[in-house]
Each structure stands twice: as structure tokens, then as C-alpha cells.
C-alpha positions as CSV (number, residue, x, y, z in Angstrom):
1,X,0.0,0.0,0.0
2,X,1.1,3.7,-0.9
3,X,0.4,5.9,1.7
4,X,0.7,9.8,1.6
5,X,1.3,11.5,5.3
6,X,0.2,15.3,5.2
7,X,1.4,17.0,8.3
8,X,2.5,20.5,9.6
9,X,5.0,19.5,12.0
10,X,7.8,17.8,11.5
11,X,11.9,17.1,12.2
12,X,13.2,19.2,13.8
13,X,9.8,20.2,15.3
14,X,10.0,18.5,18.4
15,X,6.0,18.0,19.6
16,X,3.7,14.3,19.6
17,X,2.6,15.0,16.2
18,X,6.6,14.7,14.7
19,X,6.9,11.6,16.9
20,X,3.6,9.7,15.6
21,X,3.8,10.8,12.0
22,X,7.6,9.1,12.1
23,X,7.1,6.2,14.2
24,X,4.1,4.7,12.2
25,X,5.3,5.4,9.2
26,X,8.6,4.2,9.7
27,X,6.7,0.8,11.2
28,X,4.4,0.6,8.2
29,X,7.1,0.2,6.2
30,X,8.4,-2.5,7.8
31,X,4.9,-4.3,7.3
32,X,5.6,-3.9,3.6
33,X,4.1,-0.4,2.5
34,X,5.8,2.9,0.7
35,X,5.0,5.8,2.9
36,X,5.7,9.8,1.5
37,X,5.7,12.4,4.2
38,X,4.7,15.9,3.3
39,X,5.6,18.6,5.7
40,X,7.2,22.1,5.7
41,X,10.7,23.4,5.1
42,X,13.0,24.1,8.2
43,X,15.8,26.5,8.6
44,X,17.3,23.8,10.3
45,X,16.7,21.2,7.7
46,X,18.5,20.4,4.5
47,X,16.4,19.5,1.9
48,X,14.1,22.0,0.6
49,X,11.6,20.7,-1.9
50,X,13.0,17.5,-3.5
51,X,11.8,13.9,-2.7
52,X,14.4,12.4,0.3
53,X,14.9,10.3,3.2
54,X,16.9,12.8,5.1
55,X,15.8,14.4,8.4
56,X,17.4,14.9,11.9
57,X,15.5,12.2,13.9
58,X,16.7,9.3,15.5
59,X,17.4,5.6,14.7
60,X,18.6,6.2,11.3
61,X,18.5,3.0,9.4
62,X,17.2,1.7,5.8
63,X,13.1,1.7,6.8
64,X,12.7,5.1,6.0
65,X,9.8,7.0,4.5
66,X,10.9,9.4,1.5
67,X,10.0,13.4,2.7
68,X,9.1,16.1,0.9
69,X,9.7,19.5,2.3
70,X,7.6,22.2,1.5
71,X,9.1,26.0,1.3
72,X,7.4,27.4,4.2
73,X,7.2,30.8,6.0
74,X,7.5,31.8,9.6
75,X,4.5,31.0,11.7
76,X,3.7,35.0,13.6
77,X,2.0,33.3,16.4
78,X,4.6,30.9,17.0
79,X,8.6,30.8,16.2
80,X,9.0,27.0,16.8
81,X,6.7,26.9,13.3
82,X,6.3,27.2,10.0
83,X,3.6,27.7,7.2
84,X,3.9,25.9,4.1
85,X,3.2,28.8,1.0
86,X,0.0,27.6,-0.3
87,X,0.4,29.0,-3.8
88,X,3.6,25.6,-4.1
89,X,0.0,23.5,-4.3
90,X,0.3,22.7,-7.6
91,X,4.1,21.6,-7.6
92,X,2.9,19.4,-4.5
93,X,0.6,18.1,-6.0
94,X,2.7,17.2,-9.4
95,X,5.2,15.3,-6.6
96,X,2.8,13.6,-4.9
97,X,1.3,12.3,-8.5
98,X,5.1,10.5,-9.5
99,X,4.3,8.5,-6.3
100,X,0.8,7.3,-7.0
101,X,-1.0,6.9,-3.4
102,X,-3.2,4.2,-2.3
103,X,-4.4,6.7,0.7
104,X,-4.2,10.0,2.3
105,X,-3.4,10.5,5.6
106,X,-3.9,13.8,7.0
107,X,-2.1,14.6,10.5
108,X,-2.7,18.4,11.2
109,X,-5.2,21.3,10.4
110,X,-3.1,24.1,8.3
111,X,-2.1,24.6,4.9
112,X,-0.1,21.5,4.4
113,X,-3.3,19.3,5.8
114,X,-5.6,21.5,2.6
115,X,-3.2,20.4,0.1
116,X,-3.7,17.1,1.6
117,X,-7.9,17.3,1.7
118,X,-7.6,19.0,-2.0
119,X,-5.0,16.5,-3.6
120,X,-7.3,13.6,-2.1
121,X,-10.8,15.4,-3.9
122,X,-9.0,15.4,-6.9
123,X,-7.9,12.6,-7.3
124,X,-10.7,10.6,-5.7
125,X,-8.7,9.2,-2.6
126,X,-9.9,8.2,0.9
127,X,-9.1,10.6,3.6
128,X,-7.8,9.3,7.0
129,X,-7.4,12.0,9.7
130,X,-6.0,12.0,13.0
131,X,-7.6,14.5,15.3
132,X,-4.1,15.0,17.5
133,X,-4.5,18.0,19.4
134,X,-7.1,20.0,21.0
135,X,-6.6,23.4,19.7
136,X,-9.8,24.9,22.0
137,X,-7.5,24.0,24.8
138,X,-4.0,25.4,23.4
139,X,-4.7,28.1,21.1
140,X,-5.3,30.7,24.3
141,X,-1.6,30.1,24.8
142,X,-0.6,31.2,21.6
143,X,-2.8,34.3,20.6
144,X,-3.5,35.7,24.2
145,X,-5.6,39.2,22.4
146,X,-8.3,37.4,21.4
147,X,-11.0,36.9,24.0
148,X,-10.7,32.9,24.7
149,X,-14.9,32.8,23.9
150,X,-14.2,34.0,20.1
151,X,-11.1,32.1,19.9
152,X,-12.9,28.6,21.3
153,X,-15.6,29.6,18.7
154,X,-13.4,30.2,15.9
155,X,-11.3,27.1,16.5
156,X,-14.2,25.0,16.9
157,X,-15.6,26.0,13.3
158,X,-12.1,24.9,11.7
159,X,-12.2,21.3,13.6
160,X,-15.6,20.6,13.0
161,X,-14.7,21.0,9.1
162,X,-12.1,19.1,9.5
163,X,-13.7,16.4,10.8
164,X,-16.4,16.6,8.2
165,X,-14.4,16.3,5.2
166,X,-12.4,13.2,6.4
167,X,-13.4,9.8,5.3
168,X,-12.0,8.3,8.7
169,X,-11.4,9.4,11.6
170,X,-8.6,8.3,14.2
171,X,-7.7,9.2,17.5
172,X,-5.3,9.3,20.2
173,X,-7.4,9.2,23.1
174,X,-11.0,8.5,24.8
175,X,-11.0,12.5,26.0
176,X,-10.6,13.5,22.2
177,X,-13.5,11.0,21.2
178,X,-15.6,12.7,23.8
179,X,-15.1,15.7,21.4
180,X,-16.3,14.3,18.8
181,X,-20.0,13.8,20.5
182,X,-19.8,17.7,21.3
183,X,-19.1,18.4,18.0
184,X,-22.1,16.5,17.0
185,X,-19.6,14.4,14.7
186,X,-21.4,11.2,13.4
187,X,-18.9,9.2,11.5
188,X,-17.4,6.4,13.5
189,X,-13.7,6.6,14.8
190,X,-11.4,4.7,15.4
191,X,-9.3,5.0,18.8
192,X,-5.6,4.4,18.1
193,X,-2.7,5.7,20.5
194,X,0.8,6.5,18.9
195,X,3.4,3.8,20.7
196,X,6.7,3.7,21.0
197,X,9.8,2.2,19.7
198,X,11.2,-0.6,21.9
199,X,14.8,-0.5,20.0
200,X,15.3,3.1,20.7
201,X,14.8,2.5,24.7
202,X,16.7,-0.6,24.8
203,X,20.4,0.7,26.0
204,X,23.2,-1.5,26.9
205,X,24.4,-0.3,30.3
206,X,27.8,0.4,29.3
207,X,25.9,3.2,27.1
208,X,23.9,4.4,29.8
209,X,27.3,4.8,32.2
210,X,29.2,6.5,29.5
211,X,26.2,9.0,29.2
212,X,25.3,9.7,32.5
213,X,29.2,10.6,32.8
214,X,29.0,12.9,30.0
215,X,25.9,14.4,31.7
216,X,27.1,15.3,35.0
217,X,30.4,16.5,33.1
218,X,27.8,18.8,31.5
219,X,25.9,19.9,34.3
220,X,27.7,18.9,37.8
221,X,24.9,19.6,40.5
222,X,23.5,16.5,38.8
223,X,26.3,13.9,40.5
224,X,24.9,12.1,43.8
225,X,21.3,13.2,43.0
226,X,18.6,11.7,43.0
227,X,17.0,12.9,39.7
228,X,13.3,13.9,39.1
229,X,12.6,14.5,35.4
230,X,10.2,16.5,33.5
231,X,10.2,16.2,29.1
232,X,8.2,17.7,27.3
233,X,7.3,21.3,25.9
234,X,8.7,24.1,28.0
235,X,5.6,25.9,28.1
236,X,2.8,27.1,30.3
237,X,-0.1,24.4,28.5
238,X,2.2,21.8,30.2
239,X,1.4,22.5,33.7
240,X,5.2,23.3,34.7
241,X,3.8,26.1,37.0
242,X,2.6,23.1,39.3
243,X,5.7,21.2,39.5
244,X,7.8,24.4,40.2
245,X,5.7,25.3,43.5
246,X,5.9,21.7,45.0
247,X,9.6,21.7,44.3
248,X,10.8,23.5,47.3
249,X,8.4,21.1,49.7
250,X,10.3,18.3,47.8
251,X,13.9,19.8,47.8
252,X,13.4,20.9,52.0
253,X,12.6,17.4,52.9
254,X,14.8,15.7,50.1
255,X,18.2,18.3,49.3
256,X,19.3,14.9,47.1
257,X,16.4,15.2,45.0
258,X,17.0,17.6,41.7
259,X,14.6,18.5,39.2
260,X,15.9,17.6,35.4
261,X,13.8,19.8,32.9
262,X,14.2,18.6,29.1
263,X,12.8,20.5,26.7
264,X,12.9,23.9,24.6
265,X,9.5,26.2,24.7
266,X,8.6,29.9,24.6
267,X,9.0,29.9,28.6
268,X,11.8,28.6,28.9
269,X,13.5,31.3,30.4
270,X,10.0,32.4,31.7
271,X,10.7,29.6,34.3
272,X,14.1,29.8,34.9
273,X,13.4,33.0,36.1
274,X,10.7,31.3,38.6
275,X,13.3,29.0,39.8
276,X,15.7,31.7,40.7
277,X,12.7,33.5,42.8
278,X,11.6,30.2,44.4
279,X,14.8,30.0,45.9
280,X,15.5,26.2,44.4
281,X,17.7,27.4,41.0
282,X,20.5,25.1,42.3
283,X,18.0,21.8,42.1
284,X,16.9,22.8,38.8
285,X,18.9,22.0,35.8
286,X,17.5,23.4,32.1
287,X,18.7,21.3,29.4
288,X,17.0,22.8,26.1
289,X,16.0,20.4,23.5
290,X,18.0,16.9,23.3
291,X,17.4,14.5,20.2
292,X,15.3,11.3,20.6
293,X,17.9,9.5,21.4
294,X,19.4,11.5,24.5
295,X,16.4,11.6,25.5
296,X,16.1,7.8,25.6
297,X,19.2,7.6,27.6
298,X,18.4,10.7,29.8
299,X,14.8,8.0,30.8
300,X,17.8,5.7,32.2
301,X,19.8,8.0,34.2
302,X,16.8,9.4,36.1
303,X,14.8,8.1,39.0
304,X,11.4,9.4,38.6
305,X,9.3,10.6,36.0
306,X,7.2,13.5,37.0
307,X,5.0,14.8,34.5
308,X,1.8,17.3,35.9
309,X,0.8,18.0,32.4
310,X,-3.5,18.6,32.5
311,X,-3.6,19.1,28.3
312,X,-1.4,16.2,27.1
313,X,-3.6,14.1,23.9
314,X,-1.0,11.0,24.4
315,X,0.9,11.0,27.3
316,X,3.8,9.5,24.9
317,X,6.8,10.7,27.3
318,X,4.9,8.8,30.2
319,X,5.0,5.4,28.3
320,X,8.5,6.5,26.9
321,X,9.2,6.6,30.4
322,X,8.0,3.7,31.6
323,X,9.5,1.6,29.1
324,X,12.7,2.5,30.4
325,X,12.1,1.4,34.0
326,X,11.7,4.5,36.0
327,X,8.5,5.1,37.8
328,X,6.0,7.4,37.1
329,X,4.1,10.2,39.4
330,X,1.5,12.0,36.9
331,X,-1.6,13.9,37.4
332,X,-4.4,11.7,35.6
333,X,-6.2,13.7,32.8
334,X,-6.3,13.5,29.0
335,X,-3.9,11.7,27.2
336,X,-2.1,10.5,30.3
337,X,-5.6,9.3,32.0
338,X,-5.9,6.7,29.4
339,X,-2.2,5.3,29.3
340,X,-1.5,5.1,32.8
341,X,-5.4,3.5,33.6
342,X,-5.1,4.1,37.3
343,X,-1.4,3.4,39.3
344,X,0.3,1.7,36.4
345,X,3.8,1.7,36.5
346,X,3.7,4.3,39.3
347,X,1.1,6.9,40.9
348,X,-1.8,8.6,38.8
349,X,-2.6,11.5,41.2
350,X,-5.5,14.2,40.9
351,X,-4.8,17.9,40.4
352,X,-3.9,18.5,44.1
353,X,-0.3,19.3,45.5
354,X,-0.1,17.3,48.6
355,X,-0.7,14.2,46.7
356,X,1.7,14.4,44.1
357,X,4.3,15.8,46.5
358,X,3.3,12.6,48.8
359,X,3.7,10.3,45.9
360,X,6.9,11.3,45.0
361,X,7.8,11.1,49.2
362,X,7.0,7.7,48.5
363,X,8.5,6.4,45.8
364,X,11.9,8.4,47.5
365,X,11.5,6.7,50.9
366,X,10.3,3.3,50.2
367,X,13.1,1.1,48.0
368,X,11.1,-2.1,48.3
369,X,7.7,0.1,46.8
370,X,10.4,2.1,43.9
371,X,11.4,-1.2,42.8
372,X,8.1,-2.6,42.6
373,X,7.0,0.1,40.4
374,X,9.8,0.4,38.5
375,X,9.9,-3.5,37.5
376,X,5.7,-2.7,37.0
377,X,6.5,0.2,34.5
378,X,9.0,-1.6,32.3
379,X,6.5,-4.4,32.2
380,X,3.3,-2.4,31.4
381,X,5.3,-0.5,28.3
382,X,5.6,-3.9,26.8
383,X,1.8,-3.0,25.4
384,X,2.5,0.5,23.8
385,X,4.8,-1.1,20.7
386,X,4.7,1.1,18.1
387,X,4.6,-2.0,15.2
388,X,1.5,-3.6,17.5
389,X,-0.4,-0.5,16.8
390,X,0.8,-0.3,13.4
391,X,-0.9,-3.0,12.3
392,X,-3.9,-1.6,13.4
393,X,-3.5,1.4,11.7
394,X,-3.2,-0.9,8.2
395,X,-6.7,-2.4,9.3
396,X,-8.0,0.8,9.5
397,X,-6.3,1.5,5.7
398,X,-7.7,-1.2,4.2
399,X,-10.9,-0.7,5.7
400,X,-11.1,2.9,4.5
401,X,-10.0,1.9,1.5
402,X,-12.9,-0.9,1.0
403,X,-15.8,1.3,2.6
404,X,-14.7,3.8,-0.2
405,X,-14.4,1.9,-3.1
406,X,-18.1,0.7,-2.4
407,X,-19.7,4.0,-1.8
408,X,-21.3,6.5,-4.8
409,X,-20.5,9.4,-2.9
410,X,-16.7,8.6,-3.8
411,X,-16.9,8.8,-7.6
412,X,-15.5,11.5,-9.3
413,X,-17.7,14.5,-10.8
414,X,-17.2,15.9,-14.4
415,X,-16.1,19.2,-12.3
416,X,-13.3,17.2,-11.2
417,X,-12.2,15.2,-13.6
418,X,-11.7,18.5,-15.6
419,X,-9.6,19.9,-13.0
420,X,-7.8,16.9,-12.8
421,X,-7.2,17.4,-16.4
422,X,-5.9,21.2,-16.5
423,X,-3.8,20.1,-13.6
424,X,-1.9,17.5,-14.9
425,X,-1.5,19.6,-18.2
426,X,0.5,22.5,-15.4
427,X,4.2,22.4,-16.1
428,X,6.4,22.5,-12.8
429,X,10.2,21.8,-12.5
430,X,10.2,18.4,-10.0
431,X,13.6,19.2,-9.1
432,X,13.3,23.0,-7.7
433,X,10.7,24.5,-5.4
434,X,10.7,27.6,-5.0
């Protein structure tokens, strides 16, 4: 099967959209399909415009799905991002034509996702799209001016129509099919959660030794401490607030434990500011962004996963976690609700202070219950694989693809077939984008 993902984020945008758009695709490959990613041009990428396998994620090997980066523009509201120039359609769509999809798999909301939702109405192709995040619950953070009532409106409208025009619907969590009812919704979807890659957790311990050295080396208040660790987003959706105003009741009974903060965000120095006023700089180390792979070994150096998130659609760092042995203290909503299902592999706490600081007083004081938990988080990870869920996700293809090819609705119209035809009669140079 030749599958087409459409997304607005990807390498070196670091957020849960990157991380499931790679990991199934690079696991649907090695079930036997082609995969072509669309996405947007980087500064910090190399290959503008031409079909390639390159990109700065981890685990390079031969399984990789070929990319096609779009020339893009800054994103105003948001510097991490970038807008793909909708007026490169037609040389998209000319790419995407030498590669002949079976299906189109749509991953975001924003320009790239339209040339997705057009390319597929042309050319009389199923739509699959994963609803990922809830923008009514993020975008406040990103355009503050606009009074949240208007924006929640306004976003509403745009994921309602998204929803509409997509032949199947997947996602990532029960909270995000409870949407679905309040947008009055009726398709069916399907509920599948992005896993994980075992091999990229799996470390030899020699590994882990030489990086924890190289760690401390980097940042030395980290040697003889017992380290609490945070990934994700350095930004004020994750809830970081709530971990920084517990962390001087944790440090005053515990001055071994140190907070470990991974992660690049528009707050970033927002919060180092906050530690400096709380007092607790010293137990606070700020890495910045670290690739998926020192993040996998940064799991394995640390003793407890904290992670007070209320917005998170996954909860991928908490399985991430997990699967690399360290327990978990998490406050239970959204994404993380549904992948921890109650105390697994650690303690899912409510939105109160006193518990979670309690919780991690526990998992600090008791070694027979930190080993228990520990030993019951690598275990429960076993579940998340990435090429389990994978094969779902192929079910779901071929499904689409069959409910499709049966239904009226799905043939094409004169209209498009002569669009098709001035379309394909465009000229565009394949080998230069801009």
C-alpha cells in the first residue's frame, strides 16, 4: 500500500505530532508499505523541496519513509513553526502524482493538511485524519488578544470541518473522542494511541554509564542526586507552574532530589526566572531540547518521571518513560488518564499538591515500593509497541479503502475530472521548489 502523510510538523519540530507521524510510518514500512511524508521546510533542515529520506530524527536506518519538504514561512504566532506557501500546491501536487498513493493521511489542520484534503478530492482518494490535538485547549496560549470565547468559537468551526471532510477518523485518546460527541460528529472513529519504539529504549548499560558521565560532566549539581525528570514542551499548557511550587516542599525534605527539565519552549527562560525567585535554582537544571535519542538515555539515568501535564492528547513521554524502567508520578487527565489507567507503572494523582508531593515522598523513601513500580513500568510499556499498533493502523487503511471503493459518494464528478485534467496539463520543474 502507498500511503501519503500530510502533516504541519515535523523534524526538527519536536512535539507528539513529529513523533507519531515518524514512528508509524517508519513501522508501516516494515509491514511492507511505501510511505511519503509531506511537511514544511525548516531552517534547520536540509532539503528544501526534492523527494528524500533525510531528516534529523533518531534511529537512522534503511526503513525510512521518503519526505518532501515544503518551502514554508514563519509562523507570527509561533517561532518553533512554519507555514507551508499555499500558492507551491500545484508543484505538490505534481510530486505527490510520481508517487501514486493508495491513501491520504492527514495529520494536522493548516495549509499542508488543505493540500492534503484537495489533492485527495481530486484525485478521488480516501481521507484518514488523526484528530491530535485540542486546539480549544492550546490556542489561548498562543494568541493571548483574542478573547478565549471568540477564539474557542473560531477554532471550533475549523475542527468541525475538519472532521467533516475526512473519510476516517482516528484518535489518540478517549478525552478526544468525547469531542467528537460535542461536535455533533457522526462518523465512527477509530481510537488508536501513537506507541513507542522498543529498540530506541533498549540501551546497553555500558551506554547508559558513558552518558550519564558525559551528563554530569555537562551539568555537575546532577552527581549524587537523585533525579526527578520532566520532558516535554517548556511551556505554560504543560502545567510546569505546578511542578515548580511543589519543588521546594520536595527539595526541603529531600536536598538529594533535583529536578531535570528537558525541553525547549517559549517559557523557557520564563521559568528559569521562577526558579531563581523560588529559591531552588541550584535543584533545577534546564537542558534545552536533546534528540530522541538522549532523551532515551536521559529516561535511564533518572529516578522518577514527573509529569503534571492537564492538556497532554497521548501521554507519549509517560509510556516513553516507563519503558525505560523509572516510575511514574503523573496527574491523571487527558492523554495521560488513558495510558496510565489508574497506578500503572507508578502513581496517577488528581490535580492536588499534597498528593503528588506525597507520591513522590514515596516512591523516594520506600526502596522495596520504587522497585516494585519500577519492575511494573517496564512491564506495562511492553503493550504501547509502536509495530503492534501499526498494524492496526493498516486495518484501519484497508478498511477505508474498501468502505470507499463501495460507496457512490466517492466517484468522481465531471467538475473534477476537468480539474484533474488542466492540472496535470500544469508544467512545474520536479527538481526546484521555490
Amino acid at each position: 500500500m502507498k500511503i501519503v502523510m500530510f502533516t504541519d510538523a515535523y523534524w526538527p519540530r519536536v512535539n507528539g505530532v513529529t513523533v507519531s507521524v515518524e514512528s508509524f510510518s517508519r513501522a508501516l514500512i516494515r509491514l511492507g508499505n511505501e510511505v511519503l511524508i509531506i511537511c514544511p521546510f525548516y531552517p534547520e533542515s536540509s532539503v528544501v523541496g526534492r523527494i528524500s529520506t533525510d531528516r534529523t530524527g533518531p534511529l537512522r536506518e534503511t526503513h525510512e519513509p521518503q519526505v518532501i519538504r515544503v518551502p514554508s514561512m514563519p509562523f507570527i504566532i509561533s517561532k518553533e513553526d512554519r507555514i507551508a506557501k499555499f500558492h507551491k500546491w500545484f508543484w505538490v501536487a505534481k510530486q505527490i502524482e510520481q508517487f501514486k498513493p493508495d491513501i491520504i493521511h492527514i495529520n494536522s489542520e493548516f495549509v499542508i493538511a488543505e493540500f492534503g484534503f484537495q489533492y485527495a478530492w481530486l484525485y478521488t482518494l480516501p481521507t484518514v485524519y488523526t484528530y491530535h490535538t485540542l486546539w480549544e485547549d492550546y490556542a489561548a496560549n498562543y494568541i493571548p488578544l483574542v478573547p478565549t470565547f471568540l477564539l474557542r468559537l473560531i477554532i471550533r468551526g475549523i475542527s468541525k470541518s475538519t472532521l467533516k471532510r475526512a473519510w476516517t477518523i482516528i484518535v489518540p485518546s478517549l478525552q478526544i473522542q468525547e469531542f467528537l460527541k460535542k461536535y455533533r460528529i457522526k462518523k465512527s472513529s477509530y481510537l488508536l494511541p501513537t506507541g513507542i519504539e522498543p529498540q530506541l529504549f533498549t540501551r546497553d548499560a555500558g551506554e547508559v554509564a558513558s552518558f550519564k558521565e558525559t551528563l554530569i560532566h555537562q551539568y555537575p549539581q546532577l552527581a549524587h542526586k537523585r533525579i526527578l525528570l520532566f520532558a516535554g514542551r517548556i511551556a505554560k499548557e504543560k502545567n510546569i507552574d505546578f511542578l515548580l511550587a511543589i519543588a521546594p516542599r520536595i527539595i526541603a525534605k529531600h536536598p538529594e532530589a533535583i529536578f531535570l527539565l528537558v525541553g525547549n519552549g517559549p517559557d523557557l527562560y520564563d521559568y528559569q526566572e521562577e526558579c531563581e525567585r523560588l529559591g531552588i535554582a541550584d535543584h533545577c537544571v534546564f537542558t534545552g531540547y536533546l534528540d530522541r535519542e538522549d532523551l532515551a538515555l536521559t529516561y535511564r539515568v533518572s529516578d522518577i518521571f514527573v509529569f503534571p501535564s492537564l492538556t497532554e492528547t497521548q501521554g507519549l513521554v509517560t509510556i516513553e518513560a516507563m519503558f525505560s524502567g523509572i516510575p511514574v508520578v503523573a496527574i491523571g487527565a487527558m492523554g495521560t488518564l488513558m495510558v496510565m489507567n489508574g497506578d500503572n507503572g507508578g502513581f496517577m494523582v488528581k490535580n492536588d499538591p499534597q498528593e503528588f508531593v506525597q507520591r513522590v515522598f514515596d516512591l523516594l523513601e520506600d526502596e522495596a515500593l520504587y522497585a516494585r513500580k519500577a519492575a511494573e513500568a517496564k512491564q506495562y510499556a511492553q503493550g504501547w509497541s509502536i509495530d503492534t499498533l501499526a498494524v492496526t493502523l493498516q486495518s484501519i487503511y484497508r478498511d477505508t479503502l474498501s468502505s470507499f471503493r463501495q460507496d457512490p459518494r466517492a466517484r468522481p464528478t465531471q467538475k473534477v475530472r476537468s480539474y484533474l485534467q488542466q492540472l496535470k496539463q500544469r508544467r512545474a520543474p520536479a527538481d526546484h521548489a521555490e
